[in-house]
VMD Tcl script that draws the C-alpha trace (Angstrom):
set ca {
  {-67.22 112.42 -92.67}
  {-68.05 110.36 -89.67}
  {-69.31 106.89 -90.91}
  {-70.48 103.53 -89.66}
  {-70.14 99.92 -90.55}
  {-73.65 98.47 -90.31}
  {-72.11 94.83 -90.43}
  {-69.44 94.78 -87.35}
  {-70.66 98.30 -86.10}
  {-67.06 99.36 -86.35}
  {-66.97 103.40 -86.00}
  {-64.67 105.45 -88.38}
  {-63.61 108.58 -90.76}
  {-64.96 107.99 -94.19}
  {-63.55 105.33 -96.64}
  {-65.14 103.34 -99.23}
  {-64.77 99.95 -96.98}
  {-64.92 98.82 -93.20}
  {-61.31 99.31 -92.19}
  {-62.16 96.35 -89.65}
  {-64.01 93.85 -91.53}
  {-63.44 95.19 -95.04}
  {-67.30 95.40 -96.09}
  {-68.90 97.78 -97.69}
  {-72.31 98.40 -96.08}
  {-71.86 101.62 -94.51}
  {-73.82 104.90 -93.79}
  {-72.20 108.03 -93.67}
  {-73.08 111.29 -92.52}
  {-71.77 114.49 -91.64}
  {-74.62 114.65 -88.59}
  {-74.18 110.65 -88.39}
  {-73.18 111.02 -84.57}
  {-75.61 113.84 -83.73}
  {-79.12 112.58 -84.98}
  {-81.67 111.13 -82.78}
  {-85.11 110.63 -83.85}
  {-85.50 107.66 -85.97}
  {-88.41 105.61 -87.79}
  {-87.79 101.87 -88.13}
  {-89.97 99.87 -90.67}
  {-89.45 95.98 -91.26}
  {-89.35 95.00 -94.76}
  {-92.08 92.88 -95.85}
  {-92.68 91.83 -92.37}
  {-95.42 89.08 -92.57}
  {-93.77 87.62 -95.25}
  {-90.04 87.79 -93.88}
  {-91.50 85.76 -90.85}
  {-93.30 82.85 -93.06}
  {-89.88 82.62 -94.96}
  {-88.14 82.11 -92.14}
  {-90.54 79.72 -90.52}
  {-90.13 77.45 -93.89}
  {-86.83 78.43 -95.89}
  {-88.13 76.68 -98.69}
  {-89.70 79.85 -99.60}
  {-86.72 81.42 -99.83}
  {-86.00 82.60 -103.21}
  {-89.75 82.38 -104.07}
  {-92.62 85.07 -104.43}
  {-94.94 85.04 -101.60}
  {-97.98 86.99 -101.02}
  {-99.85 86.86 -97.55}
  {-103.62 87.36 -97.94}
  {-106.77 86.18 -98.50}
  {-108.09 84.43 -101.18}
  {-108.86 84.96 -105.01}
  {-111.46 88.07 -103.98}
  {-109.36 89.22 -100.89}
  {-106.51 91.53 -101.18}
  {-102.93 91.83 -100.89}
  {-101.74 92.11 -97.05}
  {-97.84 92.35 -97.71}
  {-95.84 90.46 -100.03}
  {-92.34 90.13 -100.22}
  {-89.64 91.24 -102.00}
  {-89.55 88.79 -105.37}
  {-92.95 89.39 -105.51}
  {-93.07 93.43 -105.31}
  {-90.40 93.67 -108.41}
  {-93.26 92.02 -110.37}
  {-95.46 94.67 -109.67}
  {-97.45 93.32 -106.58}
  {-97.87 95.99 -104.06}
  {-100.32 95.90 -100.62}
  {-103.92 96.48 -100.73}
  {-103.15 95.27 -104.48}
  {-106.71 92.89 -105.65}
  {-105.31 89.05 -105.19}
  {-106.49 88.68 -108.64}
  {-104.68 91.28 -109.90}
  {-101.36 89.70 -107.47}
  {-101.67 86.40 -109.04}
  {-102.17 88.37 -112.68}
  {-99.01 89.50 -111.90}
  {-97.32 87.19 -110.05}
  {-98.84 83.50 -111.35}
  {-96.29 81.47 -109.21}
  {-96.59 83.16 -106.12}
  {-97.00 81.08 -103.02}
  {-99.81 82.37 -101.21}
  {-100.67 82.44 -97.40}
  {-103.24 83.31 -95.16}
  {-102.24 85.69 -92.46}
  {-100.81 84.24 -89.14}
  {-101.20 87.42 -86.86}
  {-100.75 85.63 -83.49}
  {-97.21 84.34 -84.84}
  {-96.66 88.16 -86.00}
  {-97.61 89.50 -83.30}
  {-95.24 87.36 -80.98}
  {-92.31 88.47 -83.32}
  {-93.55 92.08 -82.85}
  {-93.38 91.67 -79.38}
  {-90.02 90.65 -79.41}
  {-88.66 93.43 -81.65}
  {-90.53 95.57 -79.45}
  {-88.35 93.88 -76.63}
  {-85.04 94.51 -78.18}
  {-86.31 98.61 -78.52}
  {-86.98 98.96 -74.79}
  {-83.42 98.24 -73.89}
  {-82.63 100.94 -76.35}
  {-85.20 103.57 -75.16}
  {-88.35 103.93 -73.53}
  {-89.45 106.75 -75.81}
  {-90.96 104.11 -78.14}
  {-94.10 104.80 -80.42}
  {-95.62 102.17 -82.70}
  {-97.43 102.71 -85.69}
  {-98.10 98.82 -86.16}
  {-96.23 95.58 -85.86}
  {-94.01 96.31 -87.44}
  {-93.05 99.52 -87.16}
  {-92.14 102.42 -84.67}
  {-90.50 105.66 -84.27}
  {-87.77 106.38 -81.89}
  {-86.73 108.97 -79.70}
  {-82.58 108.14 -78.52}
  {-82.33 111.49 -77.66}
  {-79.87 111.35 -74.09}
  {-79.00 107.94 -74.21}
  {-75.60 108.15 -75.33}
  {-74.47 108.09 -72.33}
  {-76.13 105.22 -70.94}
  {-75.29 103.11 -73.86}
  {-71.73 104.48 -74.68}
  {-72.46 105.01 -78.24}
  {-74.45 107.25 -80.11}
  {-78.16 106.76 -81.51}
  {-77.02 105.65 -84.55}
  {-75.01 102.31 -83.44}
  {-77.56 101.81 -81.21}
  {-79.51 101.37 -84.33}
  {-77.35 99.77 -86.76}
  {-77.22 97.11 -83.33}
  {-80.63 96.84 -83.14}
  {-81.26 95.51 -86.65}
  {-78.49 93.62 -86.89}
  {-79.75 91.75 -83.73}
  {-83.08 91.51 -85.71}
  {-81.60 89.42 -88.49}
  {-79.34 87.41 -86.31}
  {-82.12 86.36 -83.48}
  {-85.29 86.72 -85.59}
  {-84.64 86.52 -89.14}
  {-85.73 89.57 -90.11}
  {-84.91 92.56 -91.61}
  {-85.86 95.90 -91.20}
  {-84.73 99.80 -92.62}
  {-84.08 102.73 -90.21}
  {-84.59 106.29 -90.94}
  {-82.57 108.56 -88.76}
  {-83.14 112.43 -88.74}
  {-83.68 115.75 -86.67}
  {-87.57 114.69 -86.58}
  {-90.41 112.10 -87.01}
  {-91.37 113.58 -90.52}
  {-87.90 112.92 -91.72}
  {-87.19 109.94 -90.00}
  {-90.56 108.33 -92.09}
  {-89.45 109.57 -95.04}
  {-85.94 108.26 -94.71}
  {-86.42 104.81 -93.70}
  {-88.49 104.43 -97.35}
  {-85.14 105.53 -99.21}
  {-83.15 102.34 -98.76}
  {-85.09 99.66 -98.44}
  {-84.78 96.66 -97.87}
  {-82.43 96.43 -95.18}
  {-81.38 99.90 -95.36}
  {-80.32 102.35 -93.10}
  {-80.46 106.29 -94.19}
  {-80.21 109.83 -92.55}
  {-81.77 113.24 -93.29}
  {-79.20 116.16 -91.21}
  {-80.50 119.16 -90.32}
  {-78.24 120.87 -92.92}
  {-79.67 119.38 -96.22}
  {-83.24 119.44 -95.37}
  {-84.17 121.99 -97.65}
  {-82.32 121.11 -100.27}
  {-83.54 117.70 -99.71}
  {-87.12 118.19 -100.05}
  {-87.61 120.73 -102.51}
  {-87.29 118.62 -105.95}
  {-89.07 115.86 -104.04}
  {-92.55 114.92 -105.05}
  {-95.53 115.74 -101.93}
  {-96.84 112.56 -102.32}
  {-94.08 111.01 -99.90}
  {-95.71 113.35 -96.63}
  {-96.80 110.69 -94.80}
  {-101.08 110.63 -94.78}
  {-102.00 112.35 -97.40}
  {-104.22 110.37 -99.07}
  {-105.05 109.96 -103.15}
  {-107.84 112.27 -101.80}
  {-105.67 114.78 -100.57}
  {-102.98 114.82 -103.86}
  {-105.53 115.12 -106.12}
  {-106.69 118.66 -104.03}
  {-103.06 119.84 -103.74}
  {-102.63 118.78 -107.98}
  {-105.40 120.76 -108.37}
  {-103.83 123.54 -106.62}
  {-100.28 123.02 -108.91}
  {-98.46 121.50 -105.96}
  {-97.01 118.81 -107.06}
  {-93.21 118.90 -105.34}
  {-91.82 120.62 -102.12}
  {-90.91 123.35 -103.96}
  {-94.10 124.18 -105.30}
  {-95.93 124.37 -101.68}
  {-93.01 126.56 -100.71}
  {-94.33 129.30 -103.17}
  {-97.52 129.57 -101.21}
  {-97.58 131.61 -97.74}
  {-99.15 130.16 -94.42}
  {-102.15 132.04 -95.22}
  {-102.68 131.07 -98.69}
  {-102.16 127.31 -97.43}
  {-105.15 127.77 -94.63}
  {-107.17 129.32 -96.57}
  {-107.09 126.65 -99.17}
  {-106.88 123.58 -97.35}
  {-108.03 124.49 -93.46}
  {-106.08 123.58 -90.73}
  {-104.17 121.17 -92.92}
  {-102.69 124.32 -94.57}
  {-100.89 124.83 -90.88}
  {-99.11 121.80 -91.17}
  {-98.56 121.85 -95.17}
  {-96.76 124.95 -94.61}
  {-94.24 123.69 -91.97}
  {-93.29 119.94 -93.14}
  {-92.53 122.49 -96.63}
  {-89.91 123.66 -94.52}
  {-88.92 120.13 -92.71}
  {-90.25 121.38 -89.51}
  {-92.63 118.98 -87.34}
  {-92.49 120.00 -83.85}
  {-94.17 116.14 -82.83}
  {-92.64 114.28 -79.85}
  {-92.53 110.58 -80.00}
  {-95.22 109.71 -77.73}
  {-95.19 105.94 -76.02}
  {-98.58 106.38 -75.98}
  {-100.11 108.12 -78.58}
  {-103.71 108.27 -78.50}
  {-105.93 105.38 -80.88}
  {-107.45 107.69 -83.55}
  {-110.38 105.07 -84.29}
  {-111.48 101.35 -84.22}
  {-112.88 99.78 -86.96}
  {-112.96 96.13 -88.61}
  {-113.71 95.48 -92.40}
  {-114.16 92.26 -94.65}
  {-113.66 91.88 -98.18}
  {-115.77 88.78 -99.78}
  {-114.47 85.81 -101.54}
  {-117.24 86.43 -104.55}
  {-119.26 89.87 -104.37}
  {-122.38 89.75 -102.69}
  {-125.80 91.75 -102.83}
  {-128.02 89.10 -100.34}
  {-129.35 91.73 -97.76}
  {-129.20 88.66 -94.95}
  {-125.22 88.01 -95.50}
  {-124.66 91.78 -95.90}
  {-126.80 92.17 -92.53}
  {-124.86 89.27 -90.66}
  {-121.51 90.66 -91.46}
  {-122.35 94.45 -90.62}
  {-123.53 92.70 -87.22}
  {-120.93 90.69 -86.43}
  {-118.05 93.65 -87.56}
  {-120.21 95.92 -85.24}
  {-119.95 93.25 -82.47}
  {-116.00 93.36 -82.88}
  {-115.26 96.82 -83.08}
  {-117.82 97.16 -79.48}
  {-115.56 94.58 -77.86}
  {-112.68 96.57 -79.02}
  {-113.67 99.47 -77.63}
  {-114.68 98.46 -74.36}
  {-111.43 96.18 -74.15}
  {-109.53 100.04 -74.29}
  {-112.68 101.86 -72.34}
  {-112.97 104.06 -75.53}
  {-116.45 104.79 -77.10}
  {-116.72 106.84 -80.23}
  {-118.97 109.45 -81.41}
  {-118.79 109.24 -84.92}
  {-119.67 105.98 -86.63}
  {-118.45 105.08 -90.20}
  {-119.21 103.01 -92.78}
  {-117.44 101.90 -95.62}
  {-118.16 99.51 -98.59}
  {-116.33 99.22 -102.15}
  {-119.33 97.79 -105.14}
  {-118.26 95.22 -107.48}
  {-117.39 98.29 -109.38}
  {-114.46 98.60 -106.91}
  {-116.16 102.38 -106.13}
  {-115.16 103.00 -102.82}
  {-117.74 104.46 -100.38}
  {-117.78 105.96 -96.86}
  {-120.17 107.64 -94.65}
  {-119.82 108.64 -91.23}
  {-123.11 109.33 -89.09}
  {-122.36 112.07 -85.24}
  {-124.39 110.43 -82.72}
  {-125.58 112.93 -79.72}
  {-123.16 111.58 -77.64}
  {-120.25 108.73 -77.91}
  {-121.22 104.47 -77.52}
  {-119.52 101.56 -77.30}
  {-122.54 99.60 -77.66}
  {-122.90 96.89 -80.61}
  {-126.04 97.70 -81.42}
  {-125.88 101.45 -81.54}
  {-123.10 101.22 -83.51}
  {-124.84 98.34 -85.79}
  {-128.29 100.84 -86.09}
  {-126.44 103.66 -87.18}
  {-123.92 101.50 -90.04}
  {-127.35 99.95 -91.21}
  {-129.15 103.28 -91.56}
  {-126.70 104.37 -93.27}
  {-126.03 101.18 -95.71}
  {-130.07 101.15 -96.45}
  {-129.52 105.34 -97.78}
  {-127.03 103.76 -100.32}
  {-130.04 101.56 -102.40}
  {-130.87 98.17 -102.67}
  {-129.98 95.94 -105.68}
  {-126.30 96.97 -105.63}
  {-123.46 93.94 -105.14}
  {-120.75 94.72 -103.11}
  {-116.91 93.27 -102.83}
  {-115.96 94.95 -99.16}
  {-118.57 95.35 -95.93}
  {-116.75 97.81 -93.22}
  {-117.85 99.74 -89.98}
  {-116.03 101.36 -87.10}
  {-115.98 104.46 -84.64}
  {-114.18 107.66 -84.48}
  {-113.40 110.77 -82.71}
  {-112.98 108.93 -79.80}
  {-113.26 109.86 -75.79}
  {-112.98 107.54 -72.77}
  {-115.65 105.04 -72.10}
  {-117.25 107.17 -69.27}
  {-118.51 109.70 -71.80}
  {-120.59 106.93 -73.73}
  {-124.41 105.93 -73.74}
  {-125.56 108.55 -71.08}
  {-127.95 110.60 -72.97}
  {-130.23 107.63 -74.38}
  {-132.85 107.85 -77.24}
  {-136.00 109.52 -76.79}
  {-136.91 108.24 -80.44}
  {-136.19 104.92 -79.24}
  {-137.40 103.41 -76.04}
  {-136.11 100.28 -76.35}
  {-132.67 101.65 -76.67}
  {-131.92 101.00 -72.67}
  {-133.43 98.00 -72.70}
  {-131.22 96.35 -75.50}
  {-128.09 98.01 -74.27}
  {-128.99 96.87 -70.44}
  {-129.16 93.25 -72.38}
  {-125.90 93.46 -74.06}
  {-124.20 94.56 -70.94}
  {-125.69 90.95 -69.63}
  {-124.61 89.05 -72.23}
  {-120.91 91.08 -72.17}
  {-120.78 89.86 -68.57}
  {-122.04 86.49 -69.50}
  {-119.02 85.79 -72.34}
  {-116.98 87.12 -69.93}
  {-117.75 84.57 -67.49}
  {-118.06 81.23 -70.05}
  {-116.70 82.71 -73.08}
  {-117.31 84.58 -76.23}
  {-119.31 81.07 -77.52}
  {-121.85 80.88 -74.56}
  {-124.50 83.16 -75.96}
  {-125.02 84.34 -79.96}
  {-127.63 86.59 -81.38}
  {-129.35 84.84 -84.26}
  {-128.51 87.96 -86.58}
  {-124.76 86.51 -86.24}
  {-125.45 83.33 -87.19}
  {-126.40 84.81 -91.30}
}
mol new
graphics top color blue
foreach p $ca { graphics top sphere $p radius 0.5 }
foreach p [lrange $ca 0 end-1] q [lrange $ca 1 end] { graphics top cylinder $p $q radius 0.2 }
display resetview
């Protein structure tokens, strides 16, 4: 069985131990030298950067987030075999976790790491997609040749030069596609590196729970629990037409990542599905002027997002979570697609006043979806509105305005709550 030493990258027939530097941190695989599509995933990425910008932390539990009423971003490692976990309430992180150092996000410092990681990939391949900073699929697929050694050195190099130039780890998942690849690179982490062959997919995935197909949401596992799928076995009882009929066009897809098929290139560009931006409050809140201030200001941001990528969305959506910790969303089609922060601010508001007054709320949140480029936006108007042109002609003077003496030079008072 071909095998590989992920310390010195040695390459040899299977054996408990590196015949060249006599460790034992090795993947083998009977496909080891013909995979190609791979899924790399940092471990505990923000966190792995702040302990290696102050090795004091070290051996200590950190959590990066906000504060006692935010939530978890990502913690590491110490702090994740105590039970903290992201999107985790801080107070429930520090409930479990009392000594945990905790840090407020540093995203430009992240993001420059990112970019550097990113760096190392394009040497590897430009058949790069990222799903965030900190992670990416991989297409090697032809690049032996170039490289003189297969994907999965190239790999096994690339993480090694991770730890040894950044100080940071990450876990690749190697496989025949991007479904398996995800799934893989969860198996061993952290600082793992495991493969899915074509030749054991099936027996593979069919004791495996669905839960681990990557965006199905609580939402979705509930419906297919309600349906008695709970493992890969069960949805391969069902036929593609029972599946569609049951769950829509999802069914489709159910029925082939049942069978470890996904047909999905890795695309360097793949389209942005939505923009949105969200808060979460240090102590809950039910004051209609803050609530109105931040659904202004987070419809201001996700505007300057879009026209930044000359997107404009024709869905908007809003989302809040009550002191209860219910979670709420609505989504409002417009008649045709803006960018515009105060189309985008009219519609979240509408839709926040349907929910009631005299409710407190923990989380404020708005964005766009279903998104098309920024040509298609804002050219029907509002015959309900008149003064619909006129405040969009003003924001397109004040865009140009920031643009010219920054984002400071000119404020609606609305912002200012």
């Amino acid at each position: 069985m071909p095998a590989l030493c992920r310390d010195c990258l040695t390459e040899f027939e299977s054996g408990p131990r590196c015949p060249a530097c006599g460790r034992p941190r090795i993947v083998r695989h009977d496909e080891l030298r013909n995979l190609s599509i791979a899924h790399m995933d940092c471990d505990a990425f923000y966190a792995s950067v702040e302990k290696r910008e102050n090795p004091d932390l070290a051996d200590k539990p950190v959590i990066i987030g906000g504060g006692k009423r935010g939530v978890v971003s990502t913690a590491c490692y110490v702090a994740r075999i105590r039970g903290v976990r992201s999107a985790m309430p801080m107070f429930k992180a520090l409930d479990l976790c009392p000594d945990a150092v905790v840090l407020k996000p540093r995203m430009a410092l992240y993001a420059e790491v990112s970019r550097q990681i990113r760096g190392f990939m394009e040497e590897l391949t430009p058949a790069i997609e990222p799903l965030s900073l900190d992670e990416a699929f991989l297409d090697l697929t032809g690049t032996e040749r170039l490289h003189g050694a297969p994907p999965a050195v190239m790999l096994a190099r690339l993480v090694k030069r991770m730890k040894d130039e950044l100080g940071v780890t990450g876990s690749v998942g190697l496989s025949h596609n991007k479904f398996l690849a995800k799934i893989a690179s969860d198996l061993d982490k952290p600082h793992g590196f495991s493969v899915i062959g074509k030749a054991e997919t099936q027996a593979f995935l069919r004791p495996r729970p669905v839960r681990m197909i990557w965006g199905v949401g609580q939402a979705g596992q509930d419906a297919l629990e309600r349906s008695g799928i709970r493992t890969f076995e069960d949805l391969l009882r069902w036929d593609r037409e029972g599946l569609m009929v049951r769950f829509g066009s999802m069914g489709e897809r159910l029925w082939h990542l049942a069978r470890g098929e996904d047909h999905r290139r890795v695309t360097r560009n793949a389209p942005v599905k939505s923009i949105s931006n969200e808060t979460t409050f240090h102590e809950n809140t039910m004051d209609p002027d803050i609530l109105d201030g931040h659904l202004w200001r987070m419809s201001e941001k996700v505007a300057d997002r879009a026209k930044a990528k000359g997107l404009a969305g024709r869905v908007v959506v809003l989302k809040v979570k009550r002191a209860d910790f219910k979670l709420i969303t609505r989504r409002h089609a417009l008649g045709d697609a803006t960018q515009m922060a105060d189309r985008i601010y009219r519609t979240a508001r509408a839709m926040f006043d349907q929910l009631g007054a005299g409710v407190s709320y923990r989380l404020l949140g708005t964005g766009i979806s279903e998104l098309v480029p920024a040509e298609q936006a804002d050219r029907l108007g509002d015959l309900l509105d008149p003064q619909a042109e006129k405040r969009a002609s003003a924001e397109r003077a004040t865009d140009a305005i920031r643009a010219r003496f920054g984002n400071e030079a000119i404020v609606k008072g609305r912002s200012l709550r």
